[in-house]
SENULUM-552626 format. One record per residue (C-alpha): x, y, z. Coordinates in steps of 0.5 Angstrom, whole numbers, padded with zeros to 4 digits, always signed. Each point is the difference from the previous one (the first is absolute). Example, Ala and Ser with C-alpha at 12.3 -4.5 7.8 and 13.67 -1.06 7.14 Angstrom:
BEGIN
+0025-0009+0016;+0002+0007-0002;
REM end
This chain:
BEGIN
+0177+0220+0227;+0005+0004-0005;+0005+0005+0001;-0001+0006+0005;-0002+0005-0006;-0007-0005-0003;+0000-0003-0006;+0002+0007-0006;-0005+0002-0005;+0000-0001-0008;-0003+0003-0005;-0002-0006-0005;-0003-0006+0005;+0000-0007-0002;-0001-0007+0001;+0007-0004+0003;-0001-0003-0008;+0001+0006-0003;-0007+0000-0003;-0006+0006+0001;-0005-0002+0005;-0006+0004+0000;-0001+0004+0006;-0006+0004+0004;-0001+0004+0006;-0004-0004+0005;-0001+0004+0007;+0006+0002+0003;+0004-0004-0004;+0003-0003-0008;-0003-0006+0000;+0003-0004-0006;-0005-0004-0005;+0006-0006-0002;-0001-0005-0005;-0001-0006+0005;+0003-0007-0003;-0001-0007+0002;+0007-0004-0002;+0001-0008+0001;+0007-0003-0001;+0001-0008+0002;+0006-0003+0005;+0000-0007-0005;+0005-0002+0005;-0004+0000+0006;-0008-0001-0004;-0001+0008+0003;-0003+0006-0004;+0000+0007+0002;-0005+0005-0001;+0002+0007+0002;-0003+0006-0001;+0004+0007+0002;-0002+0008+0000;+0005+0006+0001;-0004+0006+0003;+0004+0007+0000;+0000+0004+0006;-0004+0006+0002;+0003+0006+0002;-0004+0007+0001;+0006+0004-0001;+0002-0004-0006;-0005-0002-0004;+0003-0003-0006;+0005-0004+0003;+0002-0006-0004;-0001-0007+0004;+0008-0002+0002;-0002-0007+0001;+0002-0005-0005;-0002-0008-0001;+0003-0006-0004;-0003-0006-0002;+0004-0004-0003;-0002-0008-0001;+0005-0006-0002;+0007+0004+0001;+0006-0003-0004;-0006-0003-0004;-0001-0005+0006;-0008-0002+0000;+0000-0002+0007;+0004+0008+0003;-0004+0007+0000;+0001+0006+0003;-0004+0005+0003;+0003+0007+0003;-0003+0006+0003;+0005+0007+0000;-0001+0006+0004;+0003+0006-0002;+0001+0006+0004;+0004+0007+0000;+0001+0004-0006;+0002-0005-0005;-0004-0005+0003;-0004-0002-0006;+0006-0001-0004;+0004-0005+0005;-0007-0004+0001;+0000-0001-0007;+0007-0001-0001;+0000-0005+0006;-0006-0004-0004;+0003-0001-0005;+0008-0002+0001;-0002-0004+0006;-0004-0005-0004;+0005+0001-0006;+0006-0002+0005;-0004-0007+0003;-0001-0003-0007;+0007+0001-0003;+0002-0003+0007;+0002-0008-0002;+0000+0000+0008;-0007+0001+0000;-0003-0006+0001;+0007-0003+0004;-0001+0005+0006;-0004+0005-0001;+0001+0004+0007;+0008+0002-0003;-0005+0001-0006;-0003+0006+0003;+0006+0002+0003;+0003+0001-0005;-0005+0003-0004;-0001+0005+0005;+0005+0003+0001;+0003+0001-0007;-0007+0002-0002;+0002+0005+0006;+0006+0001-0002;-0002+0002-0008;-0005+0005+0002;+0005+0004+0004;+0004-0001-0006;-0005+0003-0004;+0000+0007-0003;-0007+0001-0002;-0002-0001+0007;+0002+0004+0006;-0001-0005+0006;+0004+0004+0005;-0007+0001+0004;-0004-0005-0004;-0002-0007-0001;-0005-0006+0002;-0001-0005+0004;-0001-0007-0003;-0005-0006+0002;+0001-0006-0005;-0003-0007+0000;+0005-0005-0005;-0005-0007+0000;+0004-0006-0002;-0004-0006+0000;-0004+0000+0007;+0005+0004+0003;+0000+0008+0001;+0006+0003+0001;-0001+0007+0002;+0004+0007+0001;+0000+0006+0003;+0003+0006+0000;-0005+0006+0003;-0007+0000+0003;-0004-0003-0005;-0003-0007+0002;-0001-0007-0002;-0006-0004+0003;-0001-0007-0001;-0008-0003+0003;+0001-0006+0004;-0007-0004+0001;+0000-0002+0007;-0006-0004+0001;-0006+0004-0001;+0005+0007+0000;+0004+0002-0005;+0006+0003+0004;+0004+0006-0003;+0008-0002+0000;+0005+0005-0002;+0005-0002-0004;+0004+0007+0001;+0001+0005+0006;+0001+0008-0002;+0006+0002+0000;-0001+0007+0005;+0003+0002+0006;-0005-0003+0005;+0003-0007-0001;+0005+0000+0005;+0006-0004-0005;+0000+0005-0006;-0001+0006+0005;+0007-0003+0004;+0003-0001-0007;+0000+0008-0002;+0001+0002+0005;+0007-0004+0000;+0000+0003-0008;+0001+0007+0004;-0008+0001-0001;-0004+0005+0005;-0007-0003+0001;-0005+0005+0002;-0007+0002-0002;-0001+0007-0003;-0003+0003+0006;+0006-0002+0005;+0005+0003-0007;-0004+0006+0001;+0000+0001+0008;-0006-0002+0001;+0002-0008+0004;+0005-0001+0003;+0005-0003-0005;+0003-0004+0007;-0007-0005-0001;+0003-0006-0004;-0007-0003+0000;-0006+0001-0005;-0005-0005+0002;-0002-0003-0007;-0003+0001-0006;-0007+0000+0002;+0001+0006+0005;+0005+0003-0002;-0001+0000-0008;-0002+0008+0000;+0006+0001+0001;+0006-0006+0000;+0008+0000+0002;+0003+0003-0007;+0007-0001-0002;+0005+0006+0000;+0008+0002-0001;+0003+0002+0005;+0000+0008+0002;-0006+0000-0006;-0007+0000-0002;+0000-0005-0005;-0001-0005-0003;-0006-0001+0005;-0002-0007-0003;-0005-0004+0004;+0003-0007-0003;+0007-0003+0001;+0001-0004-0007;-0002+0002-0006;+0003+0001-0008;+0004+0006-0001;-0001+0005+0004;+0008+0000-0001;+0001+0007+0006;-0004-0005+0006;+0004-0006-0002;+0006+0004+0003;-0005+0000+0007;-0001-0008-0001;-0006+0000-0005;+0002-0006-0004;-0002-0004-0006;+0001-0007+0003;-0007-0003+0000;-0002-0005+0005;-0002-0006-0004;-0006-0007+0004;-0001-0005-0004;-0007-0004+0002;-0002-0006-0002;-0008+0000-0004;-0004-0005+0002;-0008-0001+0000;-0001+0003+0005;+0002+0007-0003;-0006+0003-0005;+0004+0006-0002;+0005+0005+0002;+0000+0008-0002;+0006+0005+0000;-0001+0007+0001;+0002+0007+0001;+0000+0004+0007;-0005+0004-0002;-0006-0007+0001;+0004-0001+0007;+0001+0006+0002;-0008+0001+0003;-0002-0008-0001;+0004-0006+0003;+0003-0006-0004;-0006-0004+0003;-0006+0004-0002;+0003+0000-0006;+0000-0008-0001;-0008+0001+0003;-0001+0005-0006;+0002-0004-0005;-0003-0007+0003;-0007+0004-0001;+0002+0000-0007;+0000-0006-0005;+0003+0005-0006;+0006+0003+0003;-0002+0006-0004;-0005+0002+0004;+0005-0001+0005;+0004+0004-0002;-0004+0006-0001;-0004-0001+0007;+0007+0001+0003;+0003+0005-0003;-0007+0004+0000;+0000-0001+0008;+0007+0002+0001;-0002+0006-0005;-0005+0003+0006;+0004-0003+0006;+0006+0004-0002;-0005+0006-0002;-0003+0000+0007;+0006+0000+0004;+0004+0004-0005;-0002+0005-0005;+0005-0002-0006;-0001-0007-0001;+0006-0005-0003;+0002-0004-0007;-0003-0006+0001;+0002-0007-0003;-0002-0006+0001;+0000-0007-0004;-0004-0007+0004;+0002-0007-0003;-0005-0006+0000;+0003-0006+0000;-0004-0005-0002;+0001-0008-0001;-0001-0003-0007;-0002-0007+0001;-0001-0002-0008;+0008+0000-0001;+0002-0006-0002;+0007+0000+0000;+0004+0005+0003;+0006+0005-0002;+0006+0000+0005;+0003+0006+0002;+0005+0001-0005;-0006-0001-0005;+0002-0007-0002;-0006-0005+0001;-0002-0004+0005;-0005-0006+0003;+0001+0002+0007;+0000+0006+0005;+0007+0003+0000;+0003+0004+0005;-0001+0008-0001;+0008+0000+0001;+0006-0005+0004;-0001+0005+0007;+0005-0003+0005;-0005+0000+0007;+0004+0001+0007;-0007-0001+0004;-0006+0004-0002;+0004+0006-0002;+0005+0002-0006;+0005+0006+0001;+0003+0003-0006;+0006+0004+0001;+0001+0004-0006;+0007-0001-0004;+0004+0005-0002;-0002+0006+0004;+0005+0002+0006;-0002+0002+0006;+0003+0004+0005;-0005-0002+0006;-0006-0005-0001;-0007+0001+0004;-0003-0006-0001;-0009+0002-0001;-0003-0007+0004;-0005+0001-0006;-0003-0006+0000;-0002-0001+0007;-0003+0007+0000;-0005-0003-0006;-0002-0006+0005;-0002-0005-0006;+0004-0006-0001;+0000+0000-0008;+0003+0006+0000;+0007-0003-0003;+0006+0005+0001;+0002+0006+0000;+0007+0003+0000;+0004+0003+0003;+0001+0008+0000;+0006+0005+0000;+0001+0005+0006;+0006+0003-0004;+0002+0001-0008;+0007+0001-0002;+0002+0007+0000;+0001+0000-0008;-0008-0003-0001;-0003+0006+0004;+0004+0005-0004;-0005+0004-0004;+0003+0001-0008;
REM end
């Protein structure tokens, strides 16, 4: 879900890597025929190997045929030259510019965490502090306008067996975990929408109106401050407005840029959760609203079960969400998704330590200081006025989920001022 106005229209459509793809009309829609890769990198410290596979398909839309595809990914393996520290993002851009800031984001996000030496230290102050000064530079940027555009941000940082994950929007990451014979569907992030109670509460105190489009147009009552969920309101969801006006009507409560819905409470502050990987996790997938929008994080983690190469899996779930979306809908979204197996190498002799140093024995991932079975992390350096804690963790159930932080009711005044 994106901005009040949809997703804008371009001339020339690209794939997130700036390449051609070739593109014909199937049925009611564009279907992209993408090159599909399958890519192997190794985690020597923990005697793991990822195999992962990704696919962007732009969106189709009947009054704008030609528009390009505002997602973007990044796949960027041993950051800081570090064989045992890779990244995988997917970024949703949205309004007029959006392609322009998903790519912008793309790229500086990555640039910034591998040019931090507190990378490996403490991740969690890592990803804050790349957030928001990669937040900051697009606002700062004179070739992009990210008044009423930007992107929302879904990252996975593996370090050793460890995930660290942060989130700024409605994208989603996804870990399977098999349960006896099940394997079970763990969300390692919640979407940041005004359907969760804590980020609704926050924006409003940042001085947001929360309303659907038909209470802003009189149809409902604007007095009902309740919406349900997405699944029985997703037609139409409560939307972020200024006060005494009709913009900028965005559906997501954080996201990078959108600098005139900062001054409502939509911030780039990413809510980072760090898991521990175990056996007991054959993959993980990190993707755009536009799978989630019709198809939940466990029929996900069945479809790619079904699939030994996640390539398949990835173009049987991006073909699924293509006809969901064109059957409750008659415009479909970008859809991006990137599965990632993990498999264990047994044929390892010794092993390399996180820090690449080599190492005959298993090495923790990172020095984590435990309190119980859960980790808060708070992160350092950001002010707040007022501080809403989201019981994250408990809302996911699953004992392996490690730690989430703490997320800001308020900013400062001089953080939500536009440039």
């Amino acid at each position: 879900m994106g901005c009040v106005h949809g997703k804008c229209c371009g001339r020339y459509p690209q794939s997130p890597d700036g390449t051609n793809r070739r593109e014909e009309l199937r049925g009611n829609g564009i279907q992209v025929l993408a090159d599909r890769s399958l890519d192997i990198v190794d985690v020597p410290s923990h005697k793991l190997r990822l195999e992962y596979s990704v696919l962007s398909q732009r969106g189709y839309y009947p009054e704008a045929p030609d528009k390009e595809n505002q997602d973007s990914y990044c796949i960027k393996t041993q950051l800081q030259g570090n064989p045992n520290v890779h990244f995988f993002g997917v970024f949703d851009g949205h309004g007029l510019n959006g392609t322009q800031c998903s790519k912008f984001v793309k790229n500086r996000l990555v640039e910034i965490l591998s040019e931090d030496p507190t990378l490996l230290e403490d991740p969690v102050k890592a990803y804050n502090s790349a957030f928001l000064t990669t937040n900051e530079e697009l606002h700062n940027n004179n070739d992009i306008d990210d008044s009423m555009s930007g992107t929302t941000a879904i990252t996975v940082l593996v370090v050793g067996d460890m995930l660290y994950v942060a989130n700024v929007g409605d994208s989603r990451a996804v870990l399977a975990v098999k349960e006896g014979n099940k394997v079970v569907a763990e969300d390692l992030s919640l979407d940041q929408t005004p359907f969760r109670k804590d980020e609704c509460e926050r924006v409003k105190l940042c001085g947001a109106r929360v309303l659907s489009v038909d209470q802003v147009e009189g149809l409902k009552d604007p007095g009902i401050q309740t919406w349900g969920d997405e699944e029985t309101e997703g037609g139409d969801p409560p939307r972020l407005w200024v006060q005494n006006g009709t913009y900028p009507g965005t559906a997501f409560t954080r996201s990078v840029g959108d600098s005139m819905a900062e001054k409502i409470g939509v911030v780039a502050v990413p809510e980072v959760s760090a898991v521990h990987l175990t056996s007991a996790n054959p993959f993980f997938v990190v993707a755009s609203d536009g799978v989630f929008e019709f198809i939940s994080s466990q029929t996900v983690v069945d479809m790619v079960s079904r699939y030994s190469d996640p390539r398949d899996a990835c173009a049987t779930i991006a073909g699924d969400a293509y006809k969901l979306w064109l059957e409750n809908e008659n415009r479909t979204d970008d859809i991006t998704i990137i599965i990632v197996h993990i498999k264990e190498l047994s044929n390892l002799v010794g092993s390399a330590n996180v820090d690449g140093s080599q190492s005959n024995t298993r090495s923790d991932a990172l020095s984590v200081e435990k309190g119980g079975s859960e980790i808060f992390f708070t992160p350092s350096g950001s002010e707040v006025c007022h501080s809403i804690r989201s019981d994250f963790s408990e809302s996911l159930g699953h004992q392996h989920l490690m730690s989430i932080h703490e997320s800001p009711a308020t900013v400062p005044e001089e953080q939500l001022s536009a440039p």
